[in-house]
C-alpha positions as CSV (number, residue, x, y, z in Angstrom):
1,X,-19.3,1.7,19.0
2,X,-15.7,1.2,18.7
3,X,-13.5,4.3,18.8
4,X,-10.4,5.2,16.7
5,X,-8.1,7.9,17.1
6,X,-6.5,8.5,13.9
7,X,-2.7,10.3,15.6
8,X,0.3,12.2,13.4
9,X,2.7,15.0,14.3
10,X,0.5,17.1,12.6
11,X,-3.2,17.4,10.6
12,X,-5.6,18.6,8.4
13,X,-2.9,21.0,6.1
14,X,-2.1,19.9,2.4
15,X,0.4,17.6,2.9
16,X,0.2,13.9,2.0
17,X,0.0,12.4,5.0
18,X,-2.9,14.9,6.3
19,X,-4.8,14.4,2.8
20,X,-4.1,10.0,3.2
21,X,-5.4,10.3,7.2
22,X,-8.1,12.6,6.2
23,X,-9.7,9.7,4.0
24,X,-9.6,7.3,6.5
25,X,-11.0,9.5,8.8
26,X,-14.0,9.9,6.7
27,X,-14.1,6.5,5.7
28,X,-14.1,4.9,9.4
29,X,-16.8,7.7,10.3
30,X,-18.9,6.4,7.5
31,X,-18.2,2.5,8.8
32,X,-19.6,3.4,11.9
33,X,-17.0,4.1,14.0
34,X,-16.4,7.1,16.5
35,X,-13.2,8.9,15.5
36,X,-11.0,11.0,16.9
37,X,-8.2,13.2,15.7
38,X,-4.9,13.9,17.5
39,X,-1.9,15.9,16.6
40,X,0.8,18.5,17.4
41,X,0.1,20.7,15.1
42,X,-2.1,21.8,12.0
43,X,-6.4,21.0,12.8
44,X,-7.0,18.2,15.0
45,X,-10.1,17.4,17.8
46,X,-7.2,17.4,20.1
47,X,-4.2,19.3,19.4
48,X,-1.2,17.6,22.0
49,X,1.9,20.4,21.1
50,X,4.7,18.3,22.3
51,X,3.3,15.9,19.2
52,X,4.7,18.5,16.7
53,X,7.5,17.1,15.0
54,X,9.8,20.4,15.3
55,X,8.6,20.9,18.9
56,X,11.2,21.8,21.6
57,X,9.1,20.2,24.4
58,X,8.4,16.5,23.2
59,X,5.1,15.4,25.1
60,X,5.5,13.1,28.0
61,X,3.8,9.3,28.0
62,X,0.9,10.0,30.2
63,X,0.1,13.3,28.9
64,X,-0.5,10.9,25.8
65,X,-1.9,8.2,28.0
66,X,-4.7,11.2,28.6
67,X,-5.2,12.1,25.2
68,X,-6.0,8.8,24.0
69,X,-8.1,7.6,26.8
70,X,-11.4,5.9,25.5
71,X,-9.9,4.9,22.2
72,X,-10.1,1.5,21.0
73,X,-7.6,1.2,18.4
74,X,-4.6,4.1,17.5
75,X,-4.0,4.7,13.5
76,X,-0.4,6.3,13.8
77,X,0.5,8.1,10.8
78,X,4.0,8.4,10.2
79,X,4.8,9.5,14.3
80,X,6.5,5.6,14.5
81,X,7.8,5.6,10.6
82,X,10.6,8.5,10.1
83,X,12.6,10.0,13.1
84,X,11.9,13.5,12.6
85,X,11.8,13.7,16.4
86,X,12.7,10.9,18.0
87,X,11.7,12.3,21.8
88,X,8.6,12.5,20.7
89,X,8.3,8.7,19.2
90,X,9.6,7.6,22.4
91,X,6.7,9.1,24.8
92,X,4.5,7.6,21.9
93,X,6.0,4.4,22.2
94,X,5.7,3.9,25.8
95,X,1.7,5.5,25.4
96,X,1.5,2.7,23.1
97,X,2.6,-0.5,24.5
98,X,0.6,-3.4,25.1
99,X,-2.7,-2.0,23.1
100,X,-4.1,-2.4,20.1
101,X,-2.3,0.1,17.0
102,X,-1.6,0.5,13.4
103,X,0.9,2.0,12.6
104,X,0.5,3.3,9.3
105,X,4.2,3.8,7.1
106,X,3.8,6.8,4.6
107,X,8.1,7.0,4.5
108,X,10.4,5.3,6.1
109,X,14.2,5.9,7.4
110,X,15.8,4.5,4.6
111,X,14.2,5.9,1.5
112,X,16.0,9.3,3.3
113,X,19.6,10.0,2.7
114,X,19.9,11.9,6.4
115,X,18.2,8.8,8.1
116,X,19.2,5.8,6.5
117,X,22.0,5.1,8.8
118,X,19.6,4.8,11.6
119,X,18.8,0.9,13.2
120,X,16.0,0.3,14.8
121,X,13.1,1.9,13.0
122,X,10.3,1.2,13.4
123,X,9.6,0.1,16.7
124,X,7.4,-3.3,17.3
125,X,5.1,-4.1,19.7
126,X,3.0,-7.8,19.5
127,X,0.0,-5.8,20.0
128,X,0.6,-3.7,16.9
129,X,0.1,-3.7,13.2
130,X,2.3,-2.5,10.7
131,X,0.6,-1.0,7.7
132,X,2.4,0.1,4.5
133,X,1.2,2.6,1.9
134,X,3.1,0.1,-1.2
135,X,3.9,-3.3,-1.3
136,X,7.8,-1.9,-2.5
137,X,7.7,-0.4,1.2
138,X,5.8,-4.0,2.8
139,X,8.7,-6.2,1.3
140,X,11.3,-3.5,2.4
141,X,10.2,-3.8,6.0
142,X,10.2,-7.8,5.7
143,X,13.3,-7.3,5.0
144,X,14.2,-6.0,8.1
145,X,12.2,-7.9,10.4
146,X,8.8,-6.2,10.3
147,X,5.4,-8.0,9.0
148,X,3.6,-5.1,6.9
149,X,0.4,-5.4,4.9
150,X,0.3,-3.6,2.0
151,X,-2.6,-1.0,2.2
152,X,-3.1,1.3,-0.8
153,X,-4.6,4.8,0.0
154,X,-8.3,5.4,-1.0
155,X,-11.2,7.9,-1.0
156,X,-13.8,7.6,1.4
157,X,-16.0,9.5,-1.3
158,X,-14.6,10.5,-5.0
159,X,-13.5,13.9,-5.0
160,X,-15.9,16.6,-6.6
161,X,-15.0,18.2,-10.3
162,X,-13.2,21.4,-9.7
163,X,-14.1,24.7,-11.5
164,X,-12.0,25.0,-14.3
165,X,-13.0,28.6,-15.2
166,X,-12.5,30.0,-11.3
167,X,-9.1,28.4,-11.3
168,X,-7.6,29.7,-14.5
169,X,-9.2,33.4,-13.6
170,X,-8.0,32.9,-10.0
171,X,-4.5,32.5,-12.0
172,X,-5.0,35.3,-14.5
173,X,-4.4,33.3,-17.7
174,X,-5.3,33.9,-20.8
175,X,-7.9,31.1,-22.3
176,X,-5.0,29.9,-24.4
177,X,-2.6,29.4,-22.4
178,X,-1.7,26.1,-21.5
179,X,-1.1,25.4,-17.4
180,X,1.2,22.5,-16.2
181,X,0.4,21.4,-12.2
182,X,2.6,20.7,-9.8
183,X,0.1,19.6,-6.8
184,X,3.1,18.9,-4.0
185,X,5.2,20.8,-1.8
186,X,8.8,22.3,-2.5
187,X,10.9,19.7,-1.2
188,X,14.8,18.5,-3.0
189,X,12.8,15.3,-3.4
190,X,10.2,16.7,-5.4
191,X,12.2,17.6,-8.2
192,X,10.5,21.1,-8.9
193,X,13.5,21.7,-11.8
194,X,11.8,18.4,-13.4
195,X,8.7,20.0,-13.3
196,X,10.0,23.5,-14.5
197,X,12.3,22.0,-17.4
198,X,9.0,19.8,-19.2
199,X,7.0,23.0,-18.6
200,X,9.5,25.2,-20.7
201,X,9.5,22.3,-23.5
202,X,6.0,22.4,-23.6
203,X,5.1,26.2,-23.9
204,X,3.4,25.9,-20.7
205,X,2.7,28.3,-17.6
206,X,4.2,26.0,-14.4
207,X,1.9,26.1,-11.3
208,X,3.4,25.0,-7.8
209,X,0.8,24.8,-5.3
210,X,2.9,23.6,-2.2
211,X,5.0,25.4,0.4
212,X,8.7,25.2,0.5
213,X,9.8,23.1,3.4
214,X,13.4,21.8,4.9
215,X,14.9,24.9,4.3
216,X,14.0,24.7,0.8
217,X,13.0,28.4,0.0
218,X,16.4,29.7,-1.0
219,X,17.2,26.7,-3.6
220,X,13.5,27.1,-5.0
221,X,13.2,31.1,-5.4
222,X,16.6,30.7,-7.5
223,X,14.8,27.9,-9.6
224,X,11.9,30.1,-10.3
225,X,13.8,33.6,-11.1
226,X,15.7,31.5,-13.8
227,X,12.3,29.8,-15.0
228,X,11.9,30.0,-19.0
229,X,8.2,30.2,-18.5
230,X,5.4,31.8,-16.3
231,X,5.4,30.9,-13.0
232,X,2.7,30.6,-10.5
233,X,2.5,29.9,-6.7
234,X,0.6,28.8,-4.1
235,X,-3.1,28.0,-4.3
236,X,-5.5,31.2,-4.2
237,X,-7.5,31.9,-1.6
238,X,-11.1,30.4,-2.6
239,X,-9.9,27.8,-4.4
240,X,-9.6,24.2,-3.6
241,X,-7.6,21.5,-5.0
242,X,-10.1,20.1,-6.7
243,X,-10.2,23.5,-8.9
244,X,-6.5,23.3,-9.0
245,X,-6.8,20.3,-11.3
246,X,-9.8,21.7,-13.5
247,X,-7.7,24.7,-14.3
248,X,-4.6,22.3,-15.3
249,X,-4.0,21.0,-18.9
250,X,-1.6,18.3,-17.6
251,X,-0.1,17.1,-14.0
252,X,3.7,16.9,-13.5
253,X,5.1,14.9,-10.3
254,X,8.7,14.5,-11.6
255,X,9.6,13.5,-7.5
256,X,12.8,11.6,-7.7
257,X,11.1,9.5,-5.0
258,X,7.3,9.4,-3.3
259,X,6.0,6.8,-0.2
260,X,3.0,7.0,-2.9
261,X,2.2,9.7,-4.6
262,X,-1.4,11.1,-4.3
263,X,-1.6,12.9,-7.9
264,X,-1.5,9.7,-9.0
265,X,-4.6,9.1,-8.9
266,X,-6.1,12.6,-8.1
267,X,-5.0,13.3,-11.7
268,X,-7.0,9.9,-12.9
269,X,-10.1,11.6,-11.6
270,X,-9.7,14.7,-12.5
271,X,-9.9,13.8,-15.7
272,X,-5.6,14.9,-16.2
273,X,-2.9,14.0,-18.6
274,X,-0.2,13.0,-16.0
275,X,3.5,13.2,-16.6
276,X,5.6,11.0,-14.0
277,X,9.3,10.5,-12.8
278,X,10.1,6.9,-12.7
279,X,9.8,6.4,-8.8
280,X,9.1,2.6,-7.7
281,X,5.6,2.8,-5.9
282,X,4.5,5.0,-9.5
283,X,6.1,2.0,-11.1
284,X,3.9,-0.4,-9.0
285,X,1.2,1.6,-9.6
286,X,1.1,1.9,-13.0
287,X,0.9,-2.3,-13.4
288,X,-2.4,-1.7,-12.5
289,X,-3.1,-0.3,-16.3
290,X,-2.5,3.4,-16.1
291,X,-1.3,5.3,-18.5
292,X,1.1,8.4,-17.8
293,X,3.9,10.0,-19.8
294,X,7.9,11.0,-19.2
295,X,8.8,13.6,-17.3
296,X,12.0,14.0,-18.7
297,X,11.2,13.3,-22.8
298,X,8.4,16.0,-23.7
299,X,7.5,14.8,-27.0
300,X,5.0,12.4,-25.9
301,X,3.1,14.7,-24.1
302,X,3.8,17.5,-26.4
303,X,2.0,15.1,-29.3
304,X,-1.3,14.1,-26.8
305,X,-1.8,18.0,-27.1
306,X,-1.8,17.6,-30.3
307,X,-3.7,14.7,-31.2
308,X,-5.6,14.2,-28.1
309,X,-6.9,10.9,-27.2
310,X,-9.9,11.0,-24.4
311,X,-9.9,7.2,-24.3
312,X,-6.7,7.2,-22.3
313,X,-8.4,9.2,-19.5
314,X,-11.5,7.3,-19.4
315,X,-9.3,4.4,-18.5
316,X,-7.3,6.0,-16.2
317,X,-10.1,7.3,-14.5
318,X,-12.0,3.9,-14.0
319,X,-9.2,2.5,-13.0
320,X,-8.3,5.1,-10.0
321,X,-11.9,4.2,-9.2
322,X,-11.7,0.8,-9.3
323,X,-8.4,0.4,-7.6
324,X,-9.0,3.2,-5.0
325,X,-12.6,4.4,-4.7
326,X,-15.0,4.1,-1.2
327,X,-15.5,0.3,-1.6
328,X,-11.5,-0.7,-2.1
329,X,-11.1,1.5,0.8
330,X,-13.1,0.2,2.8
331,X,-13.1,-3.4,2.2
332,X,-8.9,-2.7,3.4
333,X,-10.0,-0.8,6.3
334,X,-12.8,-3.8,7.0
335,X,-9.4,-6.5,7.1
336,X,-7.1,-4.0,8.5
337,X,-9.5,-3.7,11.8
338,X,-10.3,-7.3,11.4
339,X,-6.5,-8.2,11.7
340,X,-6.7,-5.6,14.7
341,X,-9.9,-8.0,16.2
342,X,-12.4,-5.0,15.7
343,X,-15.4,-5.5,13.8
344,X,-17.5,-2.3,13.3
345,X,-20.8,-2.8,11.8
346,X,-20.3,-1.1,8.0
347,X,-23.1,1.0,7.0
């Protein structure tokens, strides 16, 4: 049976890089494969501290050496793609060298202002394999000397319907009230005036569900004590993303820039008017047929309310899928450990 250890600084919280490692997780499981989870921090089958990306004490190579011992094939997740600790990349490095690894992009120095002065990223190895999450961030790495395959995240099983009725009680909103979702965290990046400024124009009660990170907190209370509309944080204990979406009229992700961009798709299957920012992986993404509206002209989402039109969902929805349901995931994960020389028996 081969054996994966799917690796990042940290797992299993709400973040995009937990939710994208989570499904393949899942998804190698269910192909047959014994996997095994390794982090710094967050839930993990084997919690290494000196992974954490904000820890103080990077962990050393063999300490690494040990935790991966067994393992056929390392999925890194963003540990080799951004410097957030570079100490800590390093011990992974050396852990690495010589055996067989993806290692999987989600962002990458130079879509950050703070790290795009840095050379060198990512590291190479021949026995690696670079993975990217777009084919924007595949021909970026070309261009610096990296091969990449393009990999588009997936579900290992389509996520349930949420409980539309819990969430909005959960919430305390009237049943005419109309509730604007922001699924991400607080982050300059995400834009979270975008998100505030369409739910003003739209008469709507603005839902954040995602911590404030980066020393964020400060810039994002102001935002919300000058909000023109009700504001709502954090996702209730008992409820689950899933029910997030159910309670939501419409999805904003007005991020000025995303690796991907999970509600994306989440909205697609939830069944969610989506209003995007025009980012260039949503950009890619939406030349596979989806339809979204502005974030920064309201009317068009203003007159869907108004008028609307279920048709657009139902496409949206097949689409997301199509494009990224259990058997376009793992067919990818099929070639990706095929390129990797594995070949687990699928079940």
């Amino acid at each position: 049976m081969t054996t994966v250890a799917v690796l990042s600084f940290r797992l299993g919280v709400a973040d995009g890089v937990s939710v994208a490692a989570a499904q393949w997780a899942t998804a190698l499981r269910r192909m047959g494969c014994r996997v095994r989870t390794v982090a710094g921090a967050g839930a993990a089958d084997r919690l290494v501290p000196g992974l954490a990306f904000d820890t103080r004490s990077p962990a050393r190579s063999r300490e690494l050496v040990a935790a991966l011992r067994g393992i056929d094939l390392v999925v890194v997740e963003n540990v080799c793609s951004l410097p957030m600790n570079p100490p800590v990349t390093e011990a992974l490095v050396q852990a690495l060298r010589g055996r067989r690894a993806v290692l999987r992009h989600h962002d990458l120095p130079w879509e950050r202002e703070h790290y795009a002065h840095l050379r060198g990223w990512p590291p190479d190895d021949p026995s690696w394999q670079h993975v990217a999450i777009s084919q924007h961030s595949a021909t970026e790495l070309a261009r610096r000397g990296i091969d990449a395959t393009a990999v588009y995240h997936g579900y290992a099983r389509i996520p349930r319907r949420g409980d539309r009725a819990a969430g909005r009680a959960a919430l305390g909103l009237t049943p005419h009230q109309r509730l604007l979702l922001q699924p991400t965290r607080a982050i300059p990046r995400k834009n979270v005036a975008g998100g505030i400024a369409l739910a003003q124009a739209l008469d709507a009660v603005y839902w954040l569900t995602g911590a404030a990170e980066e020393g964020y907190g400060p810039q994002l209370a102001h935002l919300l004590a000058r909000a023109n509309c009700p504001v709502r944080r954090g996702l209730p204990s008992g409820l689950q993303m899933a029910d997030a979406y159910a309670a939501a009229d419409a999805v904003v992700l007005p991020s000025t820039w995303e690796g991907f961009g999970m509600p994306l798709i989440e909205s697609a299957l939830a069944g969610r008017p989506l209003a995007v920012n025009d980012y260039p992986v949503a950009r890619e993404v939406a030349r596979l047929g989806f339809s979204w509206f502005p974030v920064e002209d309201p009317a068009p989402l203003a007159a869907w309310f108004v008028d609307p039109d279920p048709a657009l969902l139902a496409r949206n929805r097949a689409l997301a899928r199509h494009h990224f349901g259990p058997e376009a995931l793992t067919g990818r994960l099929v070639d990706t450990l095929a390129r990797a020389g594995l070949h687990p028996r699928t079940r």
